[in-house]
N, C-alpha and C positions, 0 to 999 in steps of 0.2 A: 196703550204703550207709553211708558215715557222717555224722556228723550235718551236717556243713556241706552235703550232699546230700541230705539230708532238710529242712533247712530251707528250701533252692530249690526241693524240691519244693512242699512246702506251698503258696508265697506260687505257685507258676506253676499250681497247682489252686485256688487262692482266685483267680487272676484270670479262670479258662477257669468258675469257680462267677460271678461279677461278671456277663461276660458273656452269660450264658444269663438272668439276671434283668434285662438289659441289654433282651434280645430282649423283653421284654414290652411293651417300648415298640412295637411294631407293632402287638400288639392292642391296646391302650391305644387308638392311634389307629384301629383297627378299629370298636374299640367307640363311640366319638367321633361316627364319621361313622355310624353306625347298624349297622355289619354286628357286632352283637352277639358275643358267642363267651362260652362256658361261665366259671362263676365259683369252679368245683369245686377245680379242680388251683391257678389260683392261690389258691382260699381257703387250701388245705392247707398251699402251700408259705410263705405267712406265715405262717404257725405252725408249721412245719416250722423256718425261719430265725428267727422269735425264740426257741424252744428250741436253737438250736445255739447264739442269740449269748448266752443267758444262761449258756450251757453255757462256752464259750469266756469268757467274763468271769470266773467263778466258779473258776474252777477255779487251781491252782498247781503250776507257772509258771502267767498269764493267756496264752492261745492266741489270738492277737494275727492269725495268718492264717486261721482259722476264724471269727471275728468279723469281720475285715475282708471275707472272701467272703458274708456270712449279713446283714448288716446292711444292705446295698443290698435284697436279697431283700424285705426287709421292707416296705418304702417301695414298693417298683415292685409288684410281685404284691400288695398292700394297691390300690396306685389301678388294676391291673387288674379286683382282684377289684369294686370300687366301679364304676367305668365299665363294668363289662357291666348292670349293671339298667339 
């Protein structure tokens, strides 16, 4: 692959990463209306995403498609993990 097809890769796994932290919004709403659901997996994966975004920030070049997929992650699996108590 060269690099202009690695870089398309990147951003189309940082969008298909978006999505799956997307899908939390259904337990979100799960847990809203009472049908509670575990607080394990998304605890982990907040903090799985903010070690990758601080990972992705830090680093040189700044990795700009690993931060952008990691950073939604944090906010949605964070109010999953809250709306299940």
């Amino acid at each position: 692959m060269n690099q202009k097809q690695i870089k398309i890769l990147g951003w189309v796994a940082s969008g298909m990463s978006i999505l799956m932290y997307v899908s939390y919004i259904a337990q979100i709403i799960n847990n809203l209306n009472g049908h509670k659901g575990s607080w394990i997996q998304p605890a982990v994966a907040t903090i799985n995403c903010i070690l990758w975004t601080i990972y992705a920030l830090k680093t040189k070049p700044m990795q700009k498609a690993i931060a952008a997929a990691n950073i939604p992650g944090i906010f949605l699996a964070a109010a999953t993990v809250f709306t299940s108590f």
